[in-house]
N, C-alpha and C positions, 0 to 999 in steps of 0.2 A: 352884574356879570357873573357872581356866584351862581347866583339862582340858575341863569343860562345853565352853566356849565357840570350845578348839581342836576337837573334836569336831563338834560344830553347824556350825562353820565350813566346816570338810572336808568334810560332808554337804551345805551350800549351794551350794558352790563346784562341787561335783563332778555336783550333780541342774544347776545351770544348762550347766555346760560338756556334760552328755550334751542339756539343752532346744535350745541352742543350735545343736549339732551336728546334732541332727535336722532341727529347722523349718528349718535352710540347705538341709541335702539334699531336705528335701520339698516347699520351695519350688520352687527348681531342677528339678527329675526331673517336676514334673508342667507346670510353665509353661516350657522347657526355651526357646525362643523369644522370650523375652519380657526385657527389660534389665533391666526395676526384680525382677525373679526371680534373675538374676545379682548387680543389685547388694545385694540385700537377703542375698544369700545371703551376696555376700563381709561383707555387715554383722557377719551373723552367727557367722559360721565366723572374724571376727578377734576379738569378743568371746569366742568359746570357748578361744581363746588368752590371752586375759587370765585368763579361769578358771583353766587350766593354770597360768597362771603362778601365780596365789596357792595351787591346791591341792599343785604339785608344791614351792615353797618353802617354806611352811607344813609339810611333812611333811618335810623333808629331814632328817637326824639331823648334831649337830655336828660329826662326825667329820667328813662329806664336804665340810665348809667352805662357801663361798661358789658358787652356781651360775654358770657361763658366762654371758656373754652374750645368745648365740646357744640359751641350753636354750628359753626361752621365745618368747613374742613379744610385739611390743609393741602395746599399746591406745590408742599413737598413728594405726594405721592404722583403726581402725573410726572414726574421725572422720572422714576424706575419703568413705569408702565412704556415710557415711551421710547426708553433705550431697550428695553425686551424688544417691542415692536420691530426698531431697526435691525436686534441679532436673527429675528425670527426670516427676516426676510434674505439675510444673506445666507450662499451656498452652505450646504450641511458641515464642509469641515471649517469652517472658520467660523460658525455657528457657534460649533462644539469646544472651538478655540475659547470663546467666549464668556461662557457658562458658568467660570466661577467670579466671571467680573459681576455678572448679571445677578448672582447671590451676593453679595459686595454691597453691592448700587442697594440694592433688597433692605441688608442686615442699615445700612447707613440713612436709608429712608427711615426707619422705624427708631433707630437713636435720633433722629433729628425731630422727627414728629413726639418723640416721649420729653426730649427737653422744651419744645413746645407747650407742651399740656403744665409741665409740674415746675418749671424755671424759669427764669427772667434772663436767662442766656441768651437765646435768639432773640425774642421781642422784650424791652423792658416793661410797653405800655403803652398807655395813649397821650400822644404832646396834644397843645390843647390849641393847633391846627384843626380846618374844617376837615372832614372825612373824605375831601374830593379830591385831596393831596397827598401823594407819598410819604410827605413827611409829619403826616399825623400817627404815625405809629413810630414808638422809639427803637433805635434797633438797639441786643443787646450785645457783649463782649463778643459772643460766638456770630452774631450776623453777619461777618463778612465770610467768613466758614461756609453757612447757610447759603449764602446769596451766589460764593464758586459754585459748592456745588449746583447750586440751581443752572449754572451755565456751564460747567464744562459735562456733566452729563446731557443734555441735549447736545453738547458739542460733540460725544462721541457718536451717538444718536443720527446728526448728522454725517459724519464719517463712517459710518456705516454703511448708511444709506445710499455715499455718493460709492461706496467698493459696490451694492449692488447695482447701482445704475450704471457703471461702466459695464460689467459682468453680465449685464441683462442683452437678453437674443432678441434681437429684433425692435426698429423703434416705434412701436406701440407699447409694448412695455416698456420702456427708457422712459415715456412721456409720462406714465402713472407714477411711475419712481420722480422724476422730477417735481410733481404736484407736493409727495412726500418731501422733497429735499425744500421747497420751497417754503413749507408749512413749519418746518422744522428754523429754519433761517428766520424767518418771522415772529416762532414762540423763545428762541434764544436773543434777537435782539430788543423783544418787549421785554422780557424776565432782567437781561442786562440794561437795562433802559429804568428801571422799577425797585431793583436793587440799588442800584447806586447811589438814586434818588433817596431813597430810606436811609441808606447808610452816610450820606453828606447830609441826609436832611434839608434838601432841596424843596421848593415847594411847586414841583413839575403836577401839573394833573395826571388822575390816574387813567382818563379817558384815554390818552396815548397807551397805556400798556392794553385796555381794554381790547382796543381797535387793533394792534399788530398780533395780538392773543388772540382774537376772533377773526382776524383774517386768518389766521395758521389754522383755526378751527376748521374752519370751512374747508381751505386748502385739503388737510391731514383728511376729514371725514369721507370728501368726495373722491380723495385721492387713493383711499382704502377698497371703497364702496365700486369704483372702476376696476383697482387690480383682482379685487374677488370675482367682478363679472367678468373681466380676462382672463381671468385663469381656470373658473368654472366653463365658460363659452356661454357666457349670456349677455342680451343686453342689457342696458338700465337706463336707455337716454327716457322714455318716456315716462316709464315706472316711477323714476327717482323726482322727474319734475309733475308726475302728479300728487305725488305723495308729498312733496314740499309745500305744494299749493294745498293742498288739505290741511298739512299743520300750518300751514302759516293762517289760512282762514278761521280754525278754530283757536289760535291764537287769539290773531286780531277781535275775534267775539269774545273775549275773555278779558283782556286788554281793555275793549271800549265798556265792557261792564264795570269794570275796574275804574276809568276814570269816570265814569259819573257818578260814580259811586259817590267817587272821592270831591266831586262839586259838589252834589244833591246833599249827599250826606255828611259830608268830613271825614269820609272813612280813607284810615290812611291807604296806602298801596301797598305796603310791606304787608297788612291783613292778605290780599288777593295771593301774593309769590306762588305760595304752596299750592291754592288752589289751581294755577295754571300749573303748577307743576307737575300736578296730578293730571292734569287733563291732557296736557303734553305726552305724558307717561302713557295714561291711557289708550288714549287715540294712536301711540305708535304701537302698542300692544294687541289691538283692537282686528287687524289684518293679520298677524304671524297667529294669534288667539284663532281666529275665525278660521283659517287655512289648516290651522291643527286638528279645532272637529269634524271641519271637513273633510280633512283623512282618516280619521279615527272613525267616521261613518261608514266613507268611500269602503275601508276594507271590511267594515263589516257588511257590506251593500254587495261588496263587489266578490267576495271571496266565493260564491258558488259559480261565478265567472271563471276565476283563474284555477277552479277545483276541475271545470269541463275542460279547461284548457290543456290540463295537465294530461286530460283522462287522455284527448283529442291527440295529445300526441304520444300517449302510450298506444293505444290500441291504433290509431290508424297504419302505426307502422307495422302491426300484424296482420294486417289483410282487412279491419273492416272497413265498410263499405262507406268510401268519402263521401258523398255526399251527404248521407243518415249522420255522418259525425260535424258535419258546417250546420246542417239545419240542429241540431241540440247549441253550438254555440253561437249562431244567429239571433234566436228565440231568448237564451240567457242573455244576447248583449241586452237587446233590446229591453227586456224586464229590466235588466238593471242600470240603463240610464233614460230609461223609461219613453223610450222613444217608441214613437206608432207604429212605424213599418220601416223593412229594413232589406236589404240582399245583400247575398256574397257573389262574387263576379267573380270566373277563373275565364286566363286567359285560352284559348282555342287557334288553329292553325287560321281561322277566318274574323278572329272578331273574341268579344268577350262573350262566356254561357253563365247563364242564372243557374246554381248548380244548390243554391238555400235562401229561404225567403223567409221571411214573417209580417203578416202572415202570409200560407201557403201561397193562394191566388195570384200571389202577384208575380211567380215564375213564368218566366218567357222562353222562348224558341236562342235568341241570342240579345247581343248590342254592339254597336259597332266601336272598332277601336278607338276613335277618336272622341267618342262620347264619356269614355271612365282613363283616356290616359293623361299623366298627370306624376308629378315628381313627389308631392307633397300636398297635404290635406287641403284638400279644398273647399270653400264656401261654393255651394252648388245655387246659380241665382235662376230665373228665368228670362229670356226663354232656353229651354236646353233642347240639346239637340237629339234626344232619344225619347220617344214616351214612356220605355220606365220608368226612367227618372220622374216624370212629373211626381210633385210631390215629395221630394226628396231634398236634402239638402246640406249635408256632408257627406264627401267623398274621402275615403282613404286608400290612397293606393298599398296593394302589396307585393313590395319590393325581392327580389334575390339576385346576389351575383349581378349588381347594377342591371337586370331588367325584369321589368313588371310583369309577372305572372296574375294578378288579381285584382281585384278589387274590393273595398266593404264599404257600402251606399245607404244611408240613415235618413229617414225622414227625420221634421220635428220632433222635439215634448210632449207629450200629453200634458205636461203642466205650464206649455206657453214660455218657458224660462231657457235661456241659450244654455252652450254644452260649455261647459267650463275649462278653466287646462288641464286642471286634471282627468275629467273625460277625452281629452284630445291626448293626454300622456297614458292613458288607458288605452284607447284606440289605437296608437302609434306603434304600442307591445304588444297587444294582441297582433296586430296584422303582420307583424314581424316572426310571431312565434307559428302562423299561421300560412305563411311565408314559406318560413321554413320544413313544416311536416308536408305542404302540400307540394314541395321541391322534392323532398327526401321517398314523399309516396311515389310522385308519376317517375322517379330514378329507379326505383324498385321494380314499378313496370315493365318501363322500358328492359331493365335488365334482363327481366324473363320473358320479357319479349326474344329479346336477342338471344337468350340462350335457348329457348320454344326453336330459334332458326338455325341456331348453331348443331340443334341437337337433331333437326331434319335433315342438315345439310348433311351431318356425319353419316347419319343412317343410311342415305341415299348413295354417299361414296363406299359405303361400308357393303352394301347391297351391290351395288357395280365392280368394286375389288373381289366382289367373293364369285360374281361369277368369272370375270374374269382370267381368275385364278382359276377356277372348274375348266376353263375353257384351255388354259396354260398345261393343265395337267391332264386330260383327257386329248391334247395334242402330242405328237412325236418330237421328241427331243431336236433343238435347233439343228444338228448332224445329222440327224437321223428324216429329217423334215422332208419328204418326197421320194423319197427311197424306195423302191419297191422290193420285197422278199428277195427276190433272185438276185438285186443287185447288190444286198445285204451280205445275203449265201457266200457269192461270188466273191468279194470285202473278205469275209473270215475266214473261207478257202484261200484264198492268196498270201494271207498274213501269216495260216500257218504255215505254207509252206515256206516262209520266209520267214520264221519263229525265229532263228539265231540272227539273223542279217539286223543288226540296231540301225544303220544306216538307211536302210530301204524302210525298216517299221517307224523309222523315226519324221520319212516324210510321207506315211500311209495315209489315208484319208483317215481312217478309224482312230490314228493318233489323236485326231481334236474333237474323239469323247470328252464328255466334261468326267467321267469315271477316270480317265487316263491323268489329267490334268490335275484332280486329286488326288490320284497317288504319286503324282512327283510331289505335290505340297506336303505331304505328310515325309515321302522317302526323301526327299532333296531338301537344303538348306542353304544351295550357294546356287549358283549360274547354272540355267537350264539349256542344254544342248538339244539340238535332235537325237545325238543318240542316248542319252537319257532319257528324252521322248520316246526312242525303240525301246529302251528295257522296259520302262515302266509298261510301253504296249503288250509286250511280251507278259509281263508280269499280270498285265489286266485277261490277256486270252489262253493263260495257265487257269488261271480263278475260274475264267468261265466254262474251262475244257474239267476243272472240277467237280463240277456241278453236277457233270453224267456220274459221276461215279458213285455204285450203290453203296450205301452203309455194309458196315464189317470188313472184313480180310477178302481179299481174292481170291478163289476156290484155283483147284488146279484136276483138268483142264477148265478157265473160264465159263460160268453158264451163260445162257442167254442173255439178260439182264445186263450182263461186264462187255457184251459185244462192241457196242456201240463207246465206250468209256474205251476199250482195250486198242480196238483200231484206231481211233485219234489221238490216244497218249503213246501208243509204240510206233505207230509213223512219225509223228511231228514232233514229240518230245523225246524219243529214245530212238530214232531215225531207222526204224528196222524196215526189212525190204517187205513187199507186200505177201509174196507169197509165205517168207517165212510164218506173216501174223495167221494167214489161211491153214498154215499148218497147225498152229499154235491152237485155233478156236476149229479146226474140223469145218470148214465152211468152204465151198467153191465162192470163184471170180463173183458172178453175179450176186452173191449173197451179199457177199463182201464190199461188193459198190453200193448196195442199196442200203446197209447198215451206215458207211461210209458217210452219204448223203443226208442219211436222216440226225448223223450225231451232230454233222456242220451246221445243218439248218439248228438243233439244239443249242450252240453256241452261238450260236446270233440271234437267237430268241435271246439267251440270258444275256448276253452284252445289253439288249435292247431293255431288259428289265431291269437291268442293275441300272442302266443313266439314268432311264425313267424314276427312279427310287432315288437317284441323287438329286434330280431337280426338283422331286419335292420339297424334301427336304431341306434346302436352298431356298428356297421359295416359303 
């Protein structure tokens, strides 16, 4: 029954320390970034050390006595690590609430691990129980000290955990926090299970702590490994179960060289541990290793890629010529994921246009919408529905402001080998960044498109106002509009002899001059009347009965020149009779009427010139 039970024991001990060892490494290598990936990992990788410790004591043969100190480690350290974990994941201020407990739990781990090493406090030794039993280690004065702590720090641990899983948005995350909360419930009642036993000196097997400690393993590892790809947005359902079947396979071939060893040859199994342990190590190393140089190439591969890329959308937005700038980063995709042949697609009001190829030959006239549209990178299979495409076999669309303006269409390898994700994470940038200049160019077009018609349009109005306006100004004033000379005459003759009458000037036709109408705006400030409308009248055909009159003083008798000025300011303005003014100027009847006439006519010339001078101006 022993044998059974050392047996079974070896096997639990040894599948958790290889579980253990992976989910740290494969937490870590893919969330590499990220804290609670560190911490969960050093969670992990300190339980793998407790496994050790029981698989390599458990086997040890009585001859080699008592192990060192220092061969194992101690399982007092995955209790700090794992209550960090729980603070890390709850909200920032209750975090930060936390943080001197968390140096606490720290400073208390390493007192407990030191009387460990140099005292007989914690453990006194080894009873001389087989190894497969709790109560073959003695505890000492302080192991029940020891053994709280080991349970009530997971117990905060879990309290923690369950403040984030109620806190937590949405239940897809509640359910990754549950796997914690679960994992956690399971490594507190193995530890309290494992404790007691030592400290009663019970002779409980250790296979039971193994098994509730290796299920919390699992639990804690895949329950970390989900919330990082929740919280990053990726998945890991297939990743994680191919990666498990590889380590479990190179396991299990390490494993079975190991037992025949142990038949063929009597070599023990405690010789192998380390070796798998290395190969474990390894092989989880061997993918986050290999994905590392393969960026460290990528950018040295790729960087005269993202150097065009950059140039592409400097210059294209000064004018040069797009096309000449898709064929330079066509030609570079292609050299540098080494692909045979390739085009950029832009969309068109009819269809998509080949607007850069590589090589050149392979540009076409169009293709039709339905042959390149597509949300997301596509494997292009046969048959397709366009003959460019023949021969082609990744499609990228590119996207802006949710619709697809483009395309970039890629043949195979030259070297026969698929595009990897990082060319598909390469692809995805570029057509984005490619995306966007070729949005930002045809906006720039179009703008001076639109303004090329804005600026026609002006000119055109600009050309129609100006004659318009020739046409405004080289017409007679709206009052004046059909008027003929005599009937003008006739208008400035009647007004003067009506010069004092405000009431009769005030409902004159010549009142609704626009000359009249702004001299009441300038002389008026309140309520306009018609006889306000008279004086201003009056006021406007004084002005114009000014006009006759020559520069300097008035000679005495008037000469000729004053004739026409003298007779229409001393009849109408100084009311004098006519033959006195004949007297005045030495002139008979007939003279006198024909000077008369011609000075009227002169005031309705200038009334006619002065409106005309106002509505330009207006205008």
């Amino acid at each position: 029954m022993e044998s059974f039970l050392f047996t079974l024991t070896s096997i639990v001990n040894f599948l958790c320390l290889a579980l253990s060892l992976w989910l740290g490494f494969y937490i870590v290598t893919h969330s590499p970034r990220s804290r609670v990936s560190w911490l969960a990992g050093a969670t992990l990788w300190s339980l793998s050390g407790s496994f050790l410790n029981t698989l390599t004591y458990i086997n040890v043969s009585p001859e080699q006595g008592a192990l060192p100190w220092w061969w194992g480690w101690s399982a007092a350290f995955a209790a700090p690590f794992w209550f960090h974990l729980s603070v890390s994941l709850l909200p920032s201020k209750l975090a930060q609430k936390q943080r001197p407990l968390v140096i606490l739990v720290y400073l208390l781990t390493l007192n407990f691990v030191a009387m460990e090493a140099y005292t007989p406090w914690v453990f006194a030794g080894a009873t001389m129980k087989p190894a497969i039993y709790n109560s073959a280690q003695s505890p000492g004065p302080l192991f029940p000290l020891f053994g709280l702590f080991l349970i009530v720090v997971p117990a905060l641990a879990f309290y923690n955990l369950r403040l984030s899983w109620k806190r937590a948005q949405g239940p897809t995350l509640q359910r990754q926090l549950a796997l914690l909360l679960w994992a956690t419930a399971l490594a507190i009642l193995g530890g309290g299970y494992a404790n007691l036993s030592t400290w009663l000196g019970l002779d409980t097997p250790t296979l039971v702590n193994a098994l509730s400690l290796g299920t919390g393993v699992a639990l804690l590892g895949y329950g970390v490994a989900r919330y990082n790809a929740l919280i990053e947005g990726r998945a890991i359902g297939r990743d994680f179960l191919y990666t498990s079947l590889a380590i479990g396979s190179v396991t299990g071939v390490y494993l079975l060289v190991a037992l025949i060893s142990y038949v063929v040859y009597d070599v023990p199994f405690i010789a192998f541990i380390f070796v798998i342990i290395l190969a474990i190590v390894s092989h989880s190393l061997y993918d986050w290793a290999r994905t590392y140089l393969d960026r460290l190439f990528y950018r040295q591969q790729h960087r005269e890629l993202r150097a065009n890329l950059r140039d592409f959308a400097r210059e294209a937005a000064l004018g040069h010529d797009l096309p000449d700038q898709l064929q330079v980063i066509i030609q570079t995709l292609c050299r540098s994921l080494d692909a045979g042949q390739g085009f950029i697609a832009l969309r068109e009001a009819q269809g998509f246009a080949m607007v850069a190829a590589h090589p050149t030959d392979l540009q076409g006239t169009g293709i039709a919408v339905q042959a390149l549209a597509t949300d997301e990178i596509t494997a292009l299979c046969p048959p397709l529905d366009s003959p460019q495409l023949a021969g082609m076999v990744l499609l990228v669309p590119m996207h802006y402001g949710g619709e697809q303006i483009g395309a970039v269409v890629l043949g195979p390898k030259t070297t026969g080998s698929a595009y990897t994700e990082d060319d598909l994470d390469l692809l995805d940038d570029l057509a984005q960044r490619v995306a966007s200049v070729v949005h930002n160019v045809r906006l720039q077009e179009k703008s001076v498109q639109q303004i090329d018609a804005l600026v026609t349009e002006f000119r055109q109005r600009e050309r129609e106002l100006r004659l318009r306006m020739q046409e405004m100004l080289e017409a007679k004033p709206p009052t004046l509009e059909g008027m003929s000379e005599r009937e003008l005459v006739s208008l400035v003759e009647d007004a003067l002899r009506h010069l004092y009458d405000y009431a009769y000037l005030g409902e004159h036709q010549l009142a609704q001059l626009r000359i009249v109408q702004a001299h009441l705006d300038v002389k008026e400030d309140s309520f306009v009347t018609h006889l306000d409308r008279g004086r201003a009248l009056q006021d406007v055909l004084t002005t114009a009965l000014e006009k006759l009159k020559p520069p300097g003083p008035q000679p005495s008798p008037p000469t000729r020149e004053w004739h026409q000025y003298v007779i229409l300011h001393d009849s109408y303005v100084l009311g004098e009779l006519n033959r006195d003014i004949m007297a005045k100027l030495y002139v008979g009847e007939g003279t006198f009427n024909r000077a008369r006439r011609r000075a009227i006519r002169g005031v309705a010339r200038a009334l006619e010139e002065m409106e005309t001078s106002l509505v330009k101006r207006q205008t």
